[in-house]
MIMAR-451712 format. One record per residue (C-alpha): z, x, y. Coordinates in steps of 0.2 Angstrom, whole numbers. Example, Ala and Ser with C-alpha at 12.3 -4.5 7.8 and 13.67 -1.06 7.14 Angstrom:
+-------+-------+-------+
!     w !     u !     v !
+-------+-------+-------+
!    39 !    62 !   -22 !
!    36 !    68 !    -5 !
+-------+-------+-------+
REM end
This chain:
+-------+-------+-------+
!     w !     u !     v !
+-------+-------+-------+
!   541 !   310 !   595 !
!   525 !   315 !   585 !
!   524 !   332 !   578 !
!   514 !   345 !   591 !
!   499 !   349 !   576 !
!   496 !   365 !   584 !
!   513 !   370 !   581 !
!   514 !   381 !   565 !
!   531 !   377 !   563 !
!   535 !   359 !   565 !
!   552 !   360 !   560 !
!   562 !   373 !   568 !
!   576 !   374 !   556 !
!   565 !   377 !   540 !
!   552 !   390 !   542 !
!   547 !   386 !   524 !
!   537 !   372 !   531 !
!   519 !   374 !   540 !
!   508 !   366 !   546 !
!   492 !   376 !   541 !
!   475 !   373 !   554 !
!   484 !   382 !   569 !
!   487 !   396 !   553 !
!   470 !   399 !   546 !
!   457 !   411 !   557 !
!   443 !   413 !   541 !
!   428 !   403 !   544 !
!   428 !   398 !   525 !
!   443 !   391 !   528 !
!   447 !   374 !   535 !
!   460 !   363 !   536 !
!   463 !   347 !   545 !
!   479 !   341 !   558 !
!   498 !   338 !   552 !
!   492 !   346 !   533 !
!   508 !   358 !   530 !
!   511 !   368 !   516 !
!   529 !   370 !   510 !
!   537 !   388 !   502 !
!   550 !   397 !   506 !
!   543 !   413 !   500 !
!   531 !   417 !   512 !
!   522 !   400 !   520 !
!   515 !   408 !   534 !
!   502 !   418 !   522 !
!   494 !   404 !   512 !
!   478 !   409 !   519 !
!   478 !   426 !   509 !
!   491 !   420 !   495 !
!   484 !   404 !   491 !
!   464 !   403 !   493 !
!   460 !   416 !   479 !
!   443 !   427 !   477 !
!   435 !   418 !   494 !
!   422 !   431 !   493 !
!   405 !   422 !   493 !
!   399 !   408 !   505 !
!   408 !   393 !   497 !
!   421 !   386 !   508 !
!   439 !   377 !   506 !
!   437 !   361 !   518 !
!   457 !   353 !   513 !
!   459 !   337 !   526 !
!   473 !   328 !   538 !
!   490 !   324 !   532 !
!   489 !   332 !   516 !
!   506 !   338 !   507 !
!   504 !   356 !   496 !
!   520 !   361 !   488 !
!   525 !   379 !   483 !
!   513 !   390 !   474 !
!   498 !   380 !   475 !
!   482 !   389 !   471 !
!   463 !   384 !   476 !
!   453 !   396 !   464 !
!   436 !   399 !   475 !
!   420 !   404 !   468 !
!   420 !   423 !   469 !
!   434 !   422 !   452 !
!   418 !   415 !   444 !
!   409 !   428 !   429 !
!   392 !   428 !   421 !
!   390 !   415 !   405 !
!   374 !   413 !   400 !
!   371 !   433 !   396 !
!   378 !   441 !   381 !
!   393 !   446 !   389 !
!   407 !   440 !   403 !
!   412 !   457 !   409 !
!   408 !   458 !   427 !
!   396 !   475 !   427 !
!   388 !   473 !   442 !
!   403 !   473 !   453 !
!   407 !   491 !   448 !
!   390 !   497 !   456 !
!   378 !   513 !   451 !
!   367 !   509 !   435 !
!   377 !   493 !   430 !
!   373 !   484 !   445 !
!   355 !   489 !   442 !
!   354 !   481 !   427 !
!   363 !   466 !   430 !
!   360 !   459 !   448 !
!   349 !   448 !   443 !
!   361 !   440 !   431 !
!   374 !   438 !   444 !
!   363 !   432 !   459 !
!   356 !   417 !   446 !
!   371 !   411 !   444 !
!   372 !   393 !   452 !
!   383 !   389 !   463 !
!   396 !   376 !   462 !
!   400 !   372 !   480 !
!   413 !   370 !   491 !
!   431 !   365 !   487 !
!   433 !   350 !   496 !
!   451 !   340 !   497 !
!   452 !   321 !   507 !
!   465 !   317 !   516 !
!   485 !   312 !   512 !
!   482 !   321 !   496 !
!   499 !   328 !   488 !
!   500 !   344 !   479 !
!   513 !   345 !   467 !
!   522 !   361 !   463 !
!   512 !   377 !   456 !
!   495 !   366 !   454 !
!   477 !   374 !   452 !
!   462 !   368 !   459 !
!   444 !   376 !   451 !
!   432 !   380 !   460 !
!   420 !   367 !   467 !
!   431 !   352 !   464 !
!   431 !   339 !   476 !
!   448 !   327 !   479 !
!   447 !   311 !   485 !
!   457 !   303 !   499 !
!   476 !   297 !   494 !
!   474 !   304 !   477 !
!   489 !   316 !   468 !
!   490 !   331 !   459 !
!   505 !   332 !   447 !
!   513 !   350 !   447 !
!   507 !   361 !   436 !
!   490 !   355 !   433 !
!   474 !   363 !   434 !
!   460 !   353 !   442 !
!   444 !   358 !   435 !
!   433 !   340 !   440 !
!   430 !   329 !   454 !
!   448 !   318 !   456 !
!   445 !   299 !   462 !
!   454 !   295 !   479 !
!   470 !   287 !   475 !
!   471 !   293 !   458 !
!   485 !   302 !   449 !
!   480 !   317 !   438 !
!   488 !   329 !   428 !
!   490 !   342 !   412 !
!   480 !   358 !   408 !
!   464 !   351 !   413 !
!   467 !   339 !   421 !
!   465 !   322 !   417 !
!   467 !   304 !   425 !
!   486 !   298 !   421 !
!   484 !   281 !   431 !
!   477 !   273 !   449 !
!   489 !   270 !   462 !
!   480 !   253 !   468 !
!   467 !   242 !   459 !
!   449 !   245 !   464 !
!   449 !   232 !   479 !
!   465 !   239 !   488 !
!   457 !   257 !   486 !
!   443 !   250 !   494 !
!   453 !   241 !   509 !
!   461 !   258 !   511 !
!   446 !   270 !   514 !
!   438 !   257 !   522 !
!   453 !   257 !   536 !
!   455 !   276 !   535 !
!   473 !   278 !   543 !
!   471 !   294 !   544 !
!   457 !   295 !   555 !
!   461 !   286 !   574 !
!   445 !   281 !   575 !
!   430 !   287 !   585 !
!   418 !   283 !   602 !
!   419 !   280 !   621 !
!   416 !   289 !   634 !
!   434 !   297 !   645 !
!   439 !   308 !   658 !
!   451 !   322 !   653 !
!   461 !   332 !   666 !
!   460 !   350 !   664 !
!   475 !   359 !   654 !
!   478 !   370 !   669 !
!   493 !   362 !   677 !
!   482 !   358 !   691 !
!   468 !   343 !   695 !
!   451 !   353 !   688 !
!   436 !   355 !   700 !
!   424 !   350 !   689 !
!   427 !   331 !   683 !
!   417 !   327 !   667 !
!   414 !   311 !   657 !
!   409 !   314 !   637 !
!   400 !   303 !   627 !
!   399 !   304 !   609 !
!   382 !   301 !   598 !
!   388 !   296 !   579 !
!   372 !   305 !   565 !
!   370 !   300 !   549 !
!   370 !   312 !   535 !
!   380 !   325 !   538 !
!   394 !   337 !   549 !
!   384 !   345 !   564 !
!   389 !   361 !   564 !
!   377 !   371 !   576 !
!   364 !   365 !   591 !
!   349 !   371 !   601 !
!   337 !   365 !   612 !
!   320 !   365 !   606 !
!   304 !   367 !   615 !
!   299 !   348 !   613 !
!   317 !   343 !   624 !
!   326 !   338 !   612 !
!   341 !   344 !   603 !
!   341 !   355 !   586 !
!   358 !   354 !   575 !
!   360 !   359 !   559 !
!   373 !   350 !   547 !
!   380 !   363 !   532 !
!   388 !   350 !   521 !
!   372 !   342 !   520 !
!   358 !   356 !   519 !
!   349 !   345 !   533 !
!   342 !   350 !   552 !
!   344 !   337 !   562 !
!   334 !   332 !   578 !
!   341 !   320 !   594 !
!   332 !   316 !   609 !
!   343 !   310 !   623 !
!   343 !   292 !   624 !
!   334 !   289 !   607 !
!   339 !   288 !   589 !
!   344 !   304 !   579 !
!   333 !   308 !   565 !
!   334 !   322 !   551 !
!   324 !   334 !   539 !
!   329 !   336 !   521 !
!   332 !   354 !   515 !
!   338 !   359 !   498 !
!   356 !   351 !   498 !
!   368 !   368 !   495 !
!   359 !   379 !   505 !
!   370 !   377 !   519 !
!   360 !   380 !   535 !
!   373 !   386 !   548 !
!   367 !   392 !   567 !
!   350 !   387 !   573 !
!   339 !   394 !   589 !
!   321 !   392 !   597 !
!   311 !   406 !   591 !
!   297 !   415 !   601 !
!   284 !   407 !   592 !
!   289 !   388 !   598 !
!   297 !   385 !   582 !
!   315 !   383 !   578 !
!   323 !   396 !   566 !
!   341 !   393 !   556 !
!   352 !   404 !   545 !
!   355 !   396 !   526 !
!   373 !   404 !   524 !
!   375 !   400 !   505 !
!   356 !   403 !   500 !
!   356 !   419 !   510 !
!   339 !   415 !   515 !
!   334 !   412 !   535 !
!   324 !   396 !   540 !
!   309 !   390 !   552 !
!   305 !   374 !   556 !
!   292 !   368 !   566 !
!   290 !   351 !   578 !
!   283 !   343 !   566 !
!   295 !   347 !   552 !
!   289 !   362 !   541 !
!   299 !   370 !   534 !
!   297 !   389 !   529 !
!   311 !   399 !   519 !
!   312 !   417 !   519 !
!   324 !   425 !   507 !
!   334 !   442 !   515 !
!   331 !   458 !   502 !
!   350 !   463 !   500 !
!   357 !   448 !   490 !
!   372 !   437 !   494 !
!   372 !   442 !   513 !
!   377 !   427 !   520 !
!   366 !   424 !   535 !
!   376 !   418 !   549 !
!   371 !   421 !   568 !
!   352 !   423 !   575 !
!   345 !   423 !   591 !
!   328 !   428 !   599 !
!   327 !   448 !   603 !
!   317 !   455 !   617 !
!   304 !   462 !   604 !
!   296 !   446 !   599 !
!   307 !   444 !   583 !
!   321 !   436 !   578 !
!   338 !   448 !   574 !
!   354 !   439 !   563 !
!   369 !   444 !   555 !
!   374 !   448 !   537 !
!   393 !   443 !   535 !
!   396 !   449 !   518 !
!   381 !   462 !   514 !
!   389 !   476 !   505 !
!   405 !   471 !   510 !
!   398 !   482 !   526 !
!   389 !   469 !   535 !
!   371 !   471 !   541 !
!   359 !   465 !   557 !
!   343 !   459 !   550 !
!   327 !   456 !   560 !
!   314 !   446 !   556 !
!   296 !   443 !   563 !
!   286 !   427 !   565 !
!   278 !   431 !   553 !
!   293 !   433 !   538 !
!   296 !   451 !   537 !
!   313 !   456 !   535 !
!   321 !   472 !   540 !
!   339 !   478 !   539 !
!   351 !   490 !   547 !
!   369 !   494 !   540 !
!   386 !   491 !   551 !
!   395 !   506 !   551 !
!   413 !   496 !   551 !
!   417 !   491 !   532 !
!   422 !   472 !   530 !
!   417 !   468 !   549 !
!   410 !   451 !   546 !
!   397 !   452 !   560 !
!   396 !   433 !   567 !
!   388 !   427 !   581 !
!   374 !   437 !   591 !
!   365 !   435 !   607 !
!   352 !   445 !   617 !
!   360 !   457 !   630 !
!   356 !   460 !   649 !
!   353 !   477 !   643 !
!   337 !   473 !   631 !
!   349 !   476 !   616 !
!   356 !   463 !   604 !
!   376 !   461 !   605 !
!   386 !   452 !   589 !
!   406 !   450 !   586 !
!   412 !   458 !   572 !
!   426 !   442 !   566 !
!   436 !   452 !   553 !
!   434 !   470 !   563 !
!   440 !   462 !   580 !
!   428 !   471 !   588 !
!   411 !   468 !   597 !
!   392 !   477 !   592 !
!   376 !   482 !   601 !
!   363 !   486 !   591 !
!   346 !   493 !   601 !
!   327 !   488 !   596 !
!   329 !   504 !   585 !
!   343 !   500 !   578 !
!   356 !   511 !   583 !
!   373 !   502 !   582 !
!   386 !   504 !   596 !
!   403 !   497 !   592 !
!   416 !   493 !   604 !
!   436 !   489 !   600 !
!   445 !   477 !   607 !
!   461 !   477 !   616 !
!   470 !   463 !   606 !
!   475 !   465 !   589 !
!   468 !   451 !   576 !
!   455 !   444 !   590 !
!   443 !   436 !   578 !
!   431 !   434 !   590 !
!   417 !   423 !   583 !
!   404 !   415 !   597 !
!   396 !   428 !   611 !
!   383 !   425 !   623 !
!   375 !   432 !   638 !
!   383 !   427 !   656 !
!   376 !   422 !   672 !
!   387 !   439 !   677 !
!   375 !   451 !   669 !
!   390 !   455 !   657 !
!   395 !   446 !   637 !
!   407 !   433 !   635 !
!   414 !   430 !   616 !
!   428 !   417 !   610 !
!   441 !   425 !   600 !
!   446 !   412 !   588 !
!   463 !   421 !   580 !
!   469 !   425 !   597 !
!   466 !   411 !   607 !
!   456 !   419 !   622 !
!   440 !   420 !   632 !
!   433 !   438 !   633 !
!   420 !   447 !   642 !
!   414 !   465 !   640 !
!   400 !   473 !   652 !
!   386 !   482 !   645 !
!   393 !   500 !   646 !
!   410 !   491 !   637 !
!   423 !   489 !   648 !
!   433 !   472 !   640 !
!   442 !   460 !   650 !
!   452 !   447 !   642 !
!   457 !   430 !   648 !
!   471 !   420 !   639 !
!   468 !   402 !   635 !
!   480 !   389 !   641 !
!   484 !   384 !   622 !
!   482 !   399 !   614 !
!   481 !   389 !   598 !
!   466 !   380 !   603 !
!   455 !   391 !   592 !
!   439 !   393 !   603 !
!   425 !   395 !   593 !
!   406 !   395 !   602 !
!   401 !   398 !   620 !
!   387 !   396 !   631 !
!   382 !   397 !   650 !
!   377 !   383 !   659 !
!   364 !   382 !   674 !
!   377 !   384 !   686 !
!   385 !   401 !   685 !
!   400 !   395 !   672 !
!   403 !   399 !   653 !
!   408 !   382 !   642 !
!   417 !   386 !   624 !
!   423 !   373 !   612 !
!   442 !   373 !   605 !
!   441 !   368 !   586 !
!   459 !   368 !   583 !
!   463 !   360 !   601 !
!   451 !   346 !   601 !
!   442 !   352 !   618 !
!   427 !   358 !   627 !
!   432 !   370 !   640 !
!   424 !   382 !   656 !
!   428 !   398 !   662 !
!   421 !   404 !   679 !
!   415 !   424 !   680 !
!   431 !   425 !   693 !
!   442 !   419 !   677 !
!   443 !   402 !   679 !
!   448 !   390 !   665 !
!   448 !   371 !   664 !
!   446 !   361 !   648 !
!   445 !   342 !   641 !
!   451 !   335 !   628 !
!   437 !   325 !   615 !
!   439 !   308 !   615 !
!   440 !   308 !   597 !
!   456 !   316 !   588 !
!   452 !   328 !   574 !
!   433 !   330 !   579 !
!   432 !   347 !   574 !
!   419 !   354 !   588 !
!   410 !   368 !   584 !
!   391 !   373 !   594 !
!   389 !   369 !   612 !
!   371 !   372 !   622 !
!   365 !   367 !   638 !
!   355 !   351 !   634 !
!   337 !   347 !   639 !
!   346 !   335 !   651 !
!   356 !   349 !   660 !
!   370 !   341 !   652 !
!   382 !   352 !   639 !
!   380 !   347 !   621 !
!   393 !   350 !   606 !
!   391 !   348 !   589 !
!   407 !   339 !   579 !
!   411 !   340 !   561 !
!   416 !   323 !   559 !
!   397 !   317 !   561 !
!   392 !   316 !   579 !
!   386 !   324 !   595 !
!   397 !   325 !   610 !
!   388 !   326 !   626 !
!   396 !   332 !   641 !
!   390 !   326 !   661 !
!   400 !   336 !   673 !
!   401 !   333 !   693 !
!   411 !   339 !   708 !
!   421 !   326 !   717 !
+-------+-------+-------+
REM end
C-alpha cells in the first residue's frame, strides 16, 4: 500500500520519521510529496529548527522523495553580512543612527537566490547547505558537509566545503535518468474527479491542463484584452494565454520574483516583485514600468484595484510590522503601518463595504484598512489559521483560505467569522475566487485539487489530473471557465456543468 503523502506520520511506530509538505505552513517554504525528514529529537519542527534566518524573500523549494537525516540545516539568506564595506558587523539591524548610516550598505547587497534542492536527493547526517545553492536530482550530500555551490544531479559531495567525491552514473545514464524523471508521474489529459465529499458532486467538471514554457505560474488574472495574465516567480517573467492559442511571455529582470498580478483601473495589468520589493505595471503591449516601495526590503505580495482609482498591496516583512501600500496610476506610493507585529499581511481584495480587506498569514487574523487608512483587525476563532487568499463573495461578505488549518472561512463586514472545515484538512487551500454563479472556488496546494464552496457551506472538490502539480492562483477566465495556475509549468483550466 503506497504511503498517504498528506500523512505527517507515515510510520505509526516511529514518530521520528515525517513526511514534511503536510508540516510546512510558511510561504517561503516548499517542499514536495513523500520527502520526510528523520530525527528523533523533535521531527515535527523542522520548519523552525532546520530552515535558519528565513527572514528576507528568498525561498527554500526542496522536491519529492527526498531523504534529510538528523540535524540537517539549510542556511537562508537573512544569516548573510555586509562584505564589500569596511566592516562585517551587522549595524543596521540594531536600528537608531546605525541603521541611518548603513541601510544602504545592506539593501545593495545582491541577492543570492533561492535554495533550490531536486528530487530523491539524500541528506546525510548533520549536513549544511548555504544559502542560494541549488541541488540536482538524485545527487548526495555526505554527512557533515557543508554545501556552498551548485551540486550536479547524481553527484556525490562531501568535506568542509564541499566538493565532488564521484558521479553515481556516467554522463549518458544521468541523462536517461532525468530524461525519465521517475519521480514525476507525468502530466496532461483532461478527467473527471468525484468530489471528496462522500457523496456524487452537483457540479461535474472536466479540467484540461495547458503546459508554458519558461517558468512556474504562480498567480493569474484576466486582463482587459480576454486573455489570461500569470506571473511565473522562478523565472522573473509575466506570462500571457489567450484561450485556444499559444502562450507567450515577457521577460523581466530574472530575481525579481513577480508574485500576484491584477488588472488595474487604468487598463493595464499591475504585479508585486516580492524579492525586488518593487510593484509592477505592464501594459497590452508589453511595457513594463517598475516602481520601487520607499520602506526597503517590504516584500510586496497581494494587490488589488481599490475603490479610489488606485491600487492598494501588502508589505509582508516591512518593519517586521507589515504595511498596506497604495499606489496611483501614475507611480506614487503611500504607506500605512499594521498595528499587529510580524502579521505577514497576504492576500488583499476590495470589500463590499468600499474598504480594502487583507489576511494577516503569520497573525491568523483578517484586516480592513479604509480609503483613509484606518486599520480594523479582526481575530480569528482557530488557532494557527494561516489564512492566505481572501476575496469578495457573491454573498456580500469575505471569504479567505486558511492554509495551516485546512479550512474555508467567511467574515461579514461588521466581523462575524464562520468557519467551514475542509474534507482533508491537510489539503492546504491556498487562493480563492468567486465565479459568475453564486460559488467560491479555492485551490488545495498540498491536496492536489481545485474545490467550491456554496454561501450555504457547500464543499465539493477535484483532484488535478497531474500528481504533484502544486496549484496556486485561480480566476474566472475570460471563457467563464475557472483558471489555476500550477507550479510545475502549466495552466489548468476548469469547465464545470450540471448533469
Amino acid at each position: 500500500m503506497t504511503p498517504d503523502p498528506s500523512t505527517p506520520h507515515p510510520l505509526p511506530a516511529h514518530e521520528r520519521v515525517v513526511f514534511l509538505k503536510p508540516l510546512v505552513t510558511s510561504p517561503s517554504v516548499v517542499v514536495g510529496e513523500y520527502t520526510y525528514y528523520d530525527d528523533p529529537d523533535g521531527a515535527t519542527e523542522f520548519e523552525h529548527r532546520n530552515v535558519l534566518y528565513a527572514y528576507g524573500p528568498e525561498r527554500l523549494v526542496i522536491g519529492r522523495y527526498c531523504a534529510i537525516a538528523a540535524g540537517t540545516r539549510f542556511l537562508m539568506a537573512g544569516a548573510e553580512h555586509p562584505t564589500m564595506g569596511a566592516s562585517t558587523y551587522p549595524f543596521t539591524m540594531f536600528g537608531g543612527e546605525w541603521a541611518e548610516k548603513t541601510l544602504d550598505v545592506v539593501t545593495s547587497m545582491p541577492s543570492r537566490g533561492d535554495t533550490v534542492v531536486g528530487n530523491d536527493v539524500w541528506f546525510g547526517h548533520r549536513s549544511t547547505v548555504m544559502p542560494g545553492v541549488r541541488i540536482g536530482d538524485g545527487a548526495i550530500i555526505a554527512a557533515g558537509a557543508v554545501v556552498t555551490a551548485d551540486v550536479p544531479p547524481y553527484t556525490i559531495v562531501g568535506g568542509n566545503p564541499a566538493r565532488p567525491i564521484r558521479q553515481r552514473f556516467d554522463d549518458a545514464d544521468i541523462a536517461r535518468l532525468l530524461r525519465a524523471a521517475w519521480w514525476d508521474p507525468g502530466r496532461g489529459g483532461t478527467r473527471r474527479r468525484p468530489a471528496r465529499t462522500g457523496r456524487e458532486p452537483v457540479t461535474q467538471v472536466s479540467i484540461e491542463e495547458y503546459a508554458v514554457a519558461g517558468g512556474s505560474p504562480y498567480a493569474l488574472t484576466t486582463g482587459p484584452d480576454d486573455a489570461l495574465w500569470f506571473t511565473m516567480v522562478d523565472s522573473g517573467r509575466i506570462g500571457r494565454l489567450v484561450p485556444g492559442a499559444e502562450p507567450a511571455h515577457h521577460q523581466l529582470e530574472p530575481t525579481c520574483g513577480p508574485t500576484v498580478i491584477t488588472t488595474g483601473p487604468d487598463g493595464a495589468l499591475w504585479f508585486t516583485e516580492y524579492r525586488a520589493h518593487r510593484i509592477g505595471r505592464i501594459t497590452l503591449d508589453g511595457t513594463v514600468t517598475e516602481f520601487t516601495v520607499p520602506t526597503p526590503d517590504c516584500a510586496p505580495f497581494g494587490i488589488a484595484a481599490g475603490p479610489d482609482g488606485a491600487l492598494w498591496f501588502t508589505e509582508t516583512a516591512a518593519d517586521r510590522i507589515g504595511r498596506i501600500g497604495r499606489i496611483a496610476v501614475d507611480g506614487r506610493i503611500t504607506e500605512f503601518p499594521v498595528p499587529v507585529t510580524g502579521g505577514f499581511p497576504s492576500a488583499i481584495t476590495a470589500g463590499p463595504d468600499g474598504g480594502m480587506w487583507f489576511t494577516m498569514n503569520q497573525a491568523d487574523a483578517v484586516g480592513r484598512i479604509g480609503m483613509d487608512g484606518a486599520v480594523t483587525v479582526h481575530s480569528l476563532p482557530s488557532p494557527a489559521a494561516a489564512p492566505v487568499g481572501i476575496t469578495a463573495g457573491p454573498d456580500g461578505a469575505l471569504w479567505y483560505v486558511a492554509i495551516a488549518a485546512g479550512q474555508i472561512g467567511r467574515i461579514t463586514v461588521d466581523g462575524q467569522i464562520t468557519e467551514f472545515p475542509l474534507p482533508d484538512r491537510a489539503g492546504r487551500p491556498h487562493a480563492i475566487t468567486a465565479d459568475a454563479d453564486g460559488a467560491l472556488w479555492f485551490t488545495e496546494w498540498a491536496g492536489n485539487r481545485v474545490g467550491s464552496i456554496t454561501p450555504q457551506g457547500v464543499i465539493e472538490s477535484y483532484d488535478l489530473p497531474t500528481r504533484g502539480a502544486e496549484p496556486h492562483g485561480i480566476t474566472l477566465g475570460p471563457d467563464g471557465a475557472l483558471w489555476t495556475a500550477l507550479e510545475i509549468g502549466a495552466l489548468a483550466r476548469i469547465g464545470r456543468h450540471r448533469p
